[in-house]
C-alpha positions in Angstrom: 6.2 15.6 -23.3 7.8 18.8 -23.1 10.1 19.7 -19.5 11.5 23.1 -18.7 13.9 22.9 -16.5 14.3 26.6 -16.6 10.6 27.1 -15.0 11.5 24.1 -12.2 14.4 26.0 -11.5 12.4 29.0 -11.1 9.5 27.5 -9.1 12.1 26.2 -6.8 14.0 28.9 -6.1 11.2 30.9 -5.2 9.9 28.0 -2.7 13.0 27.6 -1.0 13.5 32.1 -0.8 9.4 32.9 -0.2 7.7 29.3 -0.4 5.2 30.7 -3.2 5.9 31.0 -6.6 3.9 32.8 -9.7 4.7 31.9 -13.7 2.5 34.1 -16.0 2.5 31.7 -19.1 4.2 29.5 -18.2 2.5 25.6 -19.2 4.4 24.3 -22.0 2.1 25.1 -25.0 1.8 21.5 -26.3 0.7 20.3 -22.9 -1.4 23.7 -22.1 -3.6 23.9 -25.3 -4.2 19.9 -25.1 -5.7 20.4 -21.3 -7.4 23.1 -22.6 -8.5 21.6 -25.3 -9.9 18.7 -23.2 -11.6 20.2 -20.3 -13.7 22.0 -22.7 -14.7 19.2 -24.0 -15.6 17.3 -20.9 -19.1 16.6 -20.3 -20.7 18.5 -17.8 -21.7 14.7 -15.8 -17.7 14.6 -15.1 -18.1 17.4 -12.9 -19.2 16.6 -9.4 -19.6 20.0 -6.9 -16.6 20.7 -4.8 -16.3 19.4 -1.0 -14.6 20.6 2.1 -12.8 17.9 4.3 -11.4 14.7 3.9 -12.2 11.1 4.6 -15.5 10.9 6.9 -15.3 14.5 7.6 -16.1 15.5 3.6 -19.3 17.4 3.6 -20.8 20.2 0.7 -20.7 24.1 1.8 -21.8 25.7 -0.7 -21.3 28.6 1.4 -17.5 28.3 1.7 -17.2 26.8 -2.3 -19.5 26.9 -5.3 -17.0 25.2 -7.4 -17.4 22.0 -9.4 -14.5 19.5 -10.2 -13.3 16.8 -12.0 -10.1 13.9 -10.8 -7.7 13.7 -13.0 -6.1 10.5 -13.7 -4.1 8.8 -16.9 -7.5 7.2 -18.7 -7.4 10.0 -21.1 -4.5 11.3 -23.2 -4.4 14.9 -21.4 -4.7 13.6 -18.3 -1.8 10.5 -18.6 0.4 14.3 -20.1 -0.1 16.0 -17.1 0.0 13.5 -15.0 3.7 12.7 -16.1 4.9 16.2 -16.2 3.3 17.0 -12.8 5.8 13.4 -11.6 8.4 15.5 -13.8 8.1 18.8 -11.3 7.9 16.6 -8.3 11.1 14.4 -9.5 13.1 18.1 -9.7 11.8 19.2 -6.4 12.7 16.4 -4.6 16.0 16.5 -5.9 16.9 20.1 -5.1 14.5 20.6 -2.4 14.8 17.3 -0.7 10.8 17.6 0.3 10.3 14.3 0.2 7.0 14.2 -2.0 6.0 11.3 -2.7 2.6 11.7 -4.4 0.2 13.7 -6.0 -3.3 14.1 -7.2 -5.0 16.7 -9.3 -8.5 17.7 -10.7 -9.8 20.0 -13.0 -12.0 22.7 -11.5 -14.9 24.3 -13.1 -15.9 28.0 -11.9 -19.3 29.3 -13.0 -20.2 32.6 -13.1 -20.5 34.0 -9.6 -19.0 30.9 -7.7 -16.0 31.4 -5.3 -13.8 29.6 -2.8 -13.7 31.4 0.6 -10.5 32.2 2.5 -9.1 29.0 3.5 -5.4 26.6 4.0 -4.8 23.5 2.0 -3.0 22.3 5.2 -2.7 22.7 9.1 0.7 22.6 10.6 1.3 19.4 12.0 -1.5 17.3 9.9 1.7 16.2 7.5 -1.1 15.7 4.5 -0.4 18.2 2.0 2.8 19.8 1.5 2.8 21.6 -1.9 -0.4 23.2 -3.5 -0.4 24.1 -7.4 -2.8 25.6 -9.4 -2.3 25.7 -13.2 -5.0 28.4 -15.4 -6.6 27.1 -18.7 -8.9 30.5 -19.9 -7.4 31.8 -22.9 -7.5 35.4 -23.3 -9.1 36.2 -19.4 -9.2 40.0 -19.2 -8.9 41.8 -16.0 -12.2 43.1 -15.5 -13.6 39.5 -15.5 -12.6 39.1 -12.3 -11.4 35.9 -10.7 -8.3 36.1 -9.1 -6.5 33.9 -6.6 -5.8 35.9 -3.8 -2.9 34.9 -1.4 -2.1 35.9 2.1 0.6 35.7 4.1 -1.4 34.8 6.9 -4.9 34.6 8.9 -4.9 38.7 10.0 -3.5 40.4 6.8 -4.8 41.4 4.0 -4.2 40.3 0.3 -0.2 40.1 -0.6 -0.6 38.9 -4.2 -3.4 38.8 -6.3 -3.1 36.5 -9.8 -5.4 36.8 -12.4 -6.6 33.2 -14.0 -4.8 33.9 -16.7 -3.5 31.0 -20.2 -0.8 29.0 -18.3 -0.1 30.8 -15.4 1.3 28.3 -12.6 0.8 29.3 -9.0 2.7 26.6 -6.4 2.7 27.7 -3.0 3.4 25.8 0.5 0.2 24.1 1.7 0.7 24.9 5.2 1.7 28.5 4.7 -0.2 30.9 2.5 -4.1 31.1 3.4 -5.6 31.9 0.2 -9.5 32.4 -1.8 -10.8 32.4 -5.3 -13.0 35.3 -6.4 -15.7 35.6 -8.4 -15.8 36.0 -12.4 -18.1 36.8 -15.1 -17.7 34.2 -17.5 -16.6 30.3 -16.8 -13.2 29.7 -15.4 -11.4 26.6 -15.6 -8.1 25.5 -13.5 -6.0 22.2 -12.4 -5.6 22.4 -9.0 -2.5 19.8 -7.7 -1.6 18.5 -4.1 1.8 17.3 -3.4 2.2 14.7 -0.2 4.5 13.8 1.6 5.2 10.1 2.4 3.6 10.2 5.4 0.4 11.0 4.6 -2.6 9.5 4.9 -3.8 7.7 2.0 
């Protein structure tokens, strides 16, 4: 397993100045090419479609998402790596952040042509559920014109602030509660690793 504490230090300076933080390339390549390597592998069975809501309120909307995913968890060699290098990120932000994050849980998501992810928060103020989203970008060689970028706002009424392409490696982690954000669509199959970091008061 490979750590950078140069990129921690990076991602947490930018969430304690902003609370969002963007690394083009930024995956170590062992880890990156082994996720990649999996996912597009994967049967197309481990994929369920994409929900909104938690717990009893979970329900399909295909109108807000289109999006298929996959949970990750450490049955599989690519998924025990990330697994302990997302603990590694959440160990360094706890220690210079003091967020108190005390879990996790990730899935691989699967973007077909044409699907999207409407303008939405991964958290409400007050809810204390989620307190750190990341999204991690395994598409090797994704060129501009095919579309798919995560667009982040800085809240409800504005428009775009930052737009990232789904570029190899790229890491996006951005404050749940804070940044209102939507996928667009692409032309050809997109895959990512979204990542939720809670707080010890969460629900389970």
């Amino acid at each position: 397993m490979q750590y950078n504490d140069g990129l921690f230090d990076s991602i947490a300076d930018d969430i304690a100045n902003v609370g969002c933080s963007i690394q083009p390339n930024a995956l170590p390549q062992l880890l990156l090419d082994q996720l990649a390597r999996h996912v597009q592998t994967m049967p197309a069975a481990d994929f369920k479609k994409a929900g909104i809501g938690r717990d009893s309120e979970h329900q399909l909307n295909t109108v807000i998402r289109s999006d298929e995913i996959s949970w990750i968890n450490n049955d599989n060699a690519a998924g025990a790596a990330w697994l302990e290098w997302v603990e590694s990120l959440q160990v360094f932000l706890n220690r210079h952040l003091f967020l108190g994050l005390f879990s996790s849980e990730s899935h691989f998501a699967h973007y077909a042509p044409g699907d999207y992810y409407q303008k939405h928060r991964d958290a409400f103020k007050g809810e204390a559920n989620r307190v750190l989203s990341m999204v991690v970008y395994l598409n090797r060689d994704w060129q501009a014109e095919e579309g798919g970028e995560l667009l982040i706002y800085k809240d409800e009424t504005s428009q775009a602030d930052i737009k990232v392409s789904p570029g190899f490696g790229t890491v996006v982690v951005f404050l749940s509660e804070g940044f209102p954000h939507e996928v667009l669509p692409a032309t050809r199959d997109r895959f990512s690793i979204a990542t939720w970091f809670r707080a010890n008061n969460s629900r389970p």
